[in-house]
N, C-alpha and C positions, 0 to 999 in steps of 0.2 A: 150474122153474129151481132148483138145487141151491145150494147154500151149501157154503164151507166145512167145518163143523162138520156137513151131514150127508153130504157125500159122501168126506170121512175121518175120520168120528167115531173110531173108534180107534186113529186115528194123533194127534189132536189132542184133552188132555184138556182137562175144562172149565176146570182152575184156569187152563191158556193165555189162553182165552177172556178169561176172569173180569180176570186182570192185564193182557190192552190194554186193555179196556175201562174201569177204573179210569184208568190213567196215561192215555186220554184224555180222558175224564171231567177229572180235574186240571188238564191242558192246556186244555180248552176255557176251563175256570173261570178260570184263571188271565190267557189269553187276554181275556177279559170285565173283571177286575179292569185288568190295566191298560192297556183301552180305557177301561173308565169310572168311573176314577180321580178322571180331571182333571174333572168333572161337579162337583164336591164344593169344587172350587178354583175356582170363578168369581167369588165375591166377590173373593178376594184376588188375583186375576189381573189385577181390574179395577180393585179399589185402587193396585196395583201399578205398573202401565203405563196405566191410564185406556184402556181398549180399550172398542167397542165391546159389545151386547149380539152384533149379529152376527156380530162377529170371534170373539166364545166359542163360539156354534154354529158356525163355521168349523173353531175345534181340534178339534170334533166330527167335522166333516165330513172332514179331512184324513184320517183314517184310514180312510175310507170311498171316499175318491177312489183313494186307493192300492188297495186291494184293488182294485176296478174294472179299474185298469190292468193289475195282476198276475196275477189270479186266472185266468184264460183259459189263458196259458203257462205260469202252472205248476202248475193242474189238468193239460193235455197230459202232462209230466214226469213226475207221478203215476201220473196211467195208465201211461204206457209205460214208465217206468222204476222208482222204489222210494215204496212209500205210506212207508214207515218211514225215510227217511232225509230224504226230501222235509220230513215233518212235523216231525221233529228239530230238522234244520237253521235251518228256518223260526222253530219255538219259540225257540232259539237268538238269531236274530234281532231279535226283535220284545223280546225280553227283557232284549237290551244297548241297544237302541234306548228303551225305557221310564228303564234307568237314565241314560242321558242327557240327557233333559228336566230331571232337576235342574239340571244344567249352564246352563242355558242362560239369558239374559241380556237375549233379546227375544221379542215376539211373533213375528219371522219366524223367529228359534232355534229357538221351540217350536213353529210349525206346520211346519217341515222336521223336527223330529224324531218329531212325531207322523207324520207323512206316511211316513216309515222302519217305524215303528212297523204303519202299514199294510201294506205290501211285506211285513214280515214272517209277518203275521198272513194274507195272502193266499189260499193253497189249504190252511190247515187245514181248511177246514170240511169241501171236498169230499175230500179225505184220510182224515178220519177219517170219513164217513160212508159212503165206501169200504169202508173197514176194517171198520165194522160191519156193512153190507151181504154182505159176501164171510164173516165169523165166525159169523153168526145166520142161521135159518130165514126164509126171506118170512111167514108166517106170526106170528114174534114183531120185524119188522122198525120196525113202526110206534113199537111197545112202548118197543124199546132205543132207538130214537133218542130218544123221547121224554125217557126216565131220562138220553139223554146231554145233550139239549137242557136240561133242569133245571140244569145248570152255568150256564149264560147268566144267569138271573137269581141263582142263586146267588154268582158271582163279581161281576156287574155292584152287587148289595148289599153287597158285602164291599166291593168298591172304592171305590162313595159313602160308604158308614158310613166307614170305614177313614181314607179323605182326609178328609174334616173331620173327624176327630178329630184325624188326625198334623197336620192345614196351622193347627189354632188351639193347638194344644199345642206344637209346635216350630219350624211353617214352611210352606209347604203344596209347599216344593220337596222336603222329606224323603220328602215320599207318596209321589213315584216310584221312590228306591235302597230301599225300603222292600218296594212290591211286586214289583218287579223278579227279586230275586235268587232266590224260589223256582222261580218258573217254569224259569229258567236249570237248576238241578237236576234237575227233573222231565224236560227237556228233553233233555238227556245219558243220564238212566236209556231214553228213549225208543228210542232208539238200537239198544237191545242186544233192542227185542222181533222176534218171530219174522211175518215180512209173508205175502202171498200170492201165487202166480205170476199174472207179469202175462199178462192174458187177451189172446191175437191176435184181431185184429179181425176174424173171419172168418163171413160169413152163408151158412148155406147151401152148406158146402162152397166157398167163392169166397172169396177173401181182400175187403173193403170197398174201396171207391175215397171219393175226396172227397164224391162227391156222396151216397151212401151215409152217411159218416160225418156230413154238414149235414143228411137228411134225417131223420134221429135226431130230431132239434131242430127241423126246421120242420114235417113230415109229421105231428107229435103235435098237435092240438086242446089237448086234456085239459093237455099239458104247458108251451103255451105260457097257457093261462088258468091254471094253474095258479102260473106263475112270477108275473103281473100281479098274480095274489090278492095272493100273499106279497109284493110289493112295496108294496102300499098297506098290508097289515096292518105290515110294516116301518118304512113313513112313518111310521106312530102310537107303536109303544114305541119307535122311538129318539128321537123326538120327548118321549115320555114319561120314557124313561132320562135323558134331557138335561135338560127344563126342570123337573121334579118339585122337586127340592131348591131350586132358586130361588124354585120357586114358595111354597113353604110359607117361605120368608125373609122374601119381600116382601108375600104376602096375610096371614100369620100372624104376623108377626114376629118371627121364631124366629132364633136364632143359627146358623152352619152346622153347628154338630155335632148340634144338634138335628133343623134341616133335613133333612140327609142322612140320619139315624135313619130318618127320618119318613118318607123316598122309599125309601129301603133297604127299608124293611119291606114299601112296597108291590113293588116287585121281589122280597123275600124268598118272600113270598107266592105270588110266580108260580111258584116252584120246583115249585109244586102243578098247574099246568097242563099245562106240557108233557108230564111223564109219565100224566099222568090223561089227557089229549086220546090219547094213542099208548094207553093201555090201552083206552077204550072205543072207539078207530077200529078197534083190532084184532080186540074181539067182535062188534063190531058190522059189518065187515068177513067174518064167518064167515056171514053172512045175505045182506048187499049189498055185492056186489064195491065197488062202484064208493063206499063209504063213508067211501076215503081222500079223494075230496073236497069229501064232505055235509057232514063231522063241519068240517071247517074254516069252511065255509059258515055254520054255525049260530052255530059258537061264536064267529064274526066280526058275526055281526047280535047278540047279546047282547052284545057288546064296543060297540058302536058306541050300543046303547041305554043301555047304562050309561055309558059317557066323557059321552053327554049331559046324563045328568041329577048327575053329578059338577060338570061346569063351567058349566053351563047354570040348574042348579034350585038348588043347596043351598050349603051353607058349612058350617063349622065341623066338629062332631064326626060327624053324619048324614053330610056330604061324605067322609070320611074312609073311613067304615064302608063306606059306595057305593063306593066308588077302590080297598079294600083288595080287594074281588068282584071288580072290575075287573082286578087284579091276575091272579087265576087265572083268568080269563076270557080275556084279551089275547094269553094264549100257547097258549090252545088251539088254534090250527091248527099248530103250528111240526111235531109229530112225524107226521100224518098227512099235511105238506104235503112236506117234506121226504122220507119215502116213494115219492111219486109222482115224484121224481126221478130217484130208482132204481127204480122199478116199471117205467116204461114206457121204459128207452133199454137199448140192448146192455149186457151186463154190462161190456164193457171199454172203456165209456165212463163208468162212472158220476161218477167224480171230475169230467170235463168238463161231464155234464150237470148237477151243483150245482153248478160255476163259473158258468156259463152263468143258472143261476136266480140265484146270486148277482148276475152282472152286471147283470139287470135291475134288481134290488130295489134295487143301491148309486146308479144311475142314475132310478130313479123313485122310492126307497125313503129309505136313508137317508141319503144324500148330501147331499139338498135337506131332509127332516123337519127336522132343528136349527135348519138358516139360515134357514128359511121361517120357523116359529115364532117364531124369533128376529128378523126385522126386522117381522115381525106385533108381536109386542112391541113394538118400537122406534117405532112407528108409535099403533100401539090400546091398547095394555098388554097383559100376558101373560095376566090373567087374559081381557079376550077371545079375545087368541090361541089359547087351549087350547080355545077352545070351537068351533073347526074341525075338530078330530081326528075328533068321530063322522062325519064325511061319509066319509072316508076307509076306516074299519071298515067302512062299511054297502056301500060301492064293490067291497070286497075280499069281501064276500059275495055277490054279486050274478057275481063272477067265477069263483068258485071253485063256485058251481051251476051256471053254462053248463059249464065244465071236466068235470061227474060225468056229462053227457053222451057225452061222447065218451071216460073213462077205460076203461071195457071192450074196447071195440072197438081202443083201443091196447096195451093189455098185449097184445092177440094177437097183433099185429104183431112181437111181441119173440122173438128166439130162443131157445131154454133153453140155455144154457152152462153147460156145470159151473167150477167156481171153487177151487182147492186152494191150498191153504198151502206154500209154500216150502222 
């Protein structure tokens, strides 16, 4: 299967390449900041209006129910009609939708504007992994997504750090017109990059029917174990995005700015995983095909042994140093897993098929991680509640080895289409 970039390398030079790939890279990030913003503002939310512990993981969750809903129709969109203007708009979106939580006045305010905030955020992911897919060689696929996956915990630490500083320095309603308005920018420059013609769905000389275009998605082994893995490894870091800085409030006694320092760092840290996981899936990938979904396999059972002995064995500074490994460990499956989304379905599905992975992970993944955690707490304390997660990690390893079974014999299944640029 051809790529963009090699079946018209000299019509398309690398700096093209190089500039989507940055302005999505920003987007993703900025995407991530102001989903996990409000992580940072749960003291003051709770002082504020006396909410629940679970209603906090709920603002979590709103953003996450929304994508669920959305993400399916308008991955469709994507595919068949514009990755570039789909993703804009969306950006757009989610960006006047964040500056609006300032605004607002209650807890139903703020979980209907987080909930907007979802919608908009909806078919970036499989948009832009699109995008990368159709720019890059299969060969350095794992790789980019990986470097683009690094945004996630870079923007998700900017957003904790960022919010308790600005919610104990001016307000914690400020954190939102605060992060809001870059994205907006980025957002509009987005606009004006150069997309790729959209691929017809045709196998085989035959244009695809429904059953053809579902069988994509049910007929793959490899691809539905592959979505389950990433759904239970999802449970854990959003669970971990969410309850981290609380945690170190109330087991440490740390104020939120420090808190969120504290959780930042360990999300900062991850920035180191995802693209290291896509570097050595990809070498390791030149020996064993089917390495896009060992390497997640592994790096999910060392995720699951460490979150144990984090919540489980230790405290204090040792805890920390454990949590920080943890950190790059958690996101070692995201760029080899994500891969397999696009490895194994028609090229002019791919935006669908990461909807589609998306849909499970928001519905087994992170939908439920916060609020589960969260009335775990409300019930046991948090510091046991966190001592659930390694089951989770060790589950999403165990799925994503049955999956390396059957990825071989799925790639075959896939047609070669070539993929050009616009």
């Amino acid at each position: 299967m051809k790529s963009a970039l090699e079946s018209r390398e000299s019509a398309t030079p690398g700096s093209s390449a190089r500039f989507v790939f940055i302005l999505l890279f920003l987007l993703y990030m900025f995407d991530y900041i102001d989903r996990m913003v409000i992580v940072s503002l749960f003291p003051y939310i709770k002082q504020d209006w006396g909410v629940s512990d679970t209603q906090l993981g709920l603002l979590v969750s709103a953003v996450y129910w929304s994508i669920l809903i959305f993400t399916l129709p308008v991955s469709i969109l994507i595919d068949r009609w514009s990755r570039k203007n789909c993703i804009g708009l969306m950006a757009v979106v989610w960006s006047l939708a964040t500056l609006s939580c300032a605004f607002t006045r209650s807890f139903g305010q703020l979980f209907t504007t987080r909930a907007v905030i979802g919608a908009g955020e909806a078919g970036y992911a499989p948009g832009g992994a699109a995008m990368i897919s159709a720019y890059y060689p299969e060969d350095k696929r794992a790789r980019m997504i990986g470097i683009w996956n690094a945004s996630i915990p870079l923007g998700s630490a900017i957003g904790i750090a960022l919010g308790g500083f600005i919610a104990q320095h001016f307000g914690w309603k400020y954190a939102f017109g605060v992060v809001a308005l870059p994205g907006l920018i980025i957002a509009l420059l987005f606009l004006r990059v150069r997309d790729y013609k959209t691929v017809s769905l045709v196998r085989k000389d035959r244009k695809m029917n429904f059953r053809d275009v579902v069988g994509e998605f049910t007929n793959k082994p490899s691809l539905i174990l592959n979505n389950l893995g990433m759904a239970s490894c999802v449970f854990v870091t959003t669970s971990l995005l969410t309850w981290l800085p609380t945690y170190f409030h109330r087991v440490d006694g740390l104020d939120m700015t420090k808190s969120g320092l504290k959780g930042s760092a360990v999300m900062l840290l991850a920035i180191i995983g995802a693209p290291l996981g896509g570097y050595l899936t990809d070498r390791w990938y030149r020996n064993r095909k089917n390495a896009r979904l060992l390497f997640p396999a592994v790096s999910s059972l060392v995720t699951g042994v460490l979150l144990f002995v984090v919540f489980a064995l230790l405290r204090g500074v040792p805890q920390y140093v454990v949590l920080l490994l943890t950190g790059v460990a958690a996101t070692g499956f995201v760029s080899a897993a994500v891969a397999v989304t696009q490895d194994v379905v028609h090229p002019g599905l791919r935006a669908v098929s990461l909807s589609v992975n998306i849909i499970i992970q928001h519905i087994l993944g992170s939908s439920v991680g916060p609020p589960v955690i969260g009335a775990l707490s409300d019930r046991f304390g948090l510091e046991t509640a966190m001592v659930f997660l390694p089951g989770f990690a060790v589950l999403a390893s165990l799925l994503f080895f049955a999956g390396a079974r059957f990825y071989v014999g799925d790639v075959r299944k896939v047609d070669s289409v070539q993929v050009q640029l616009a």
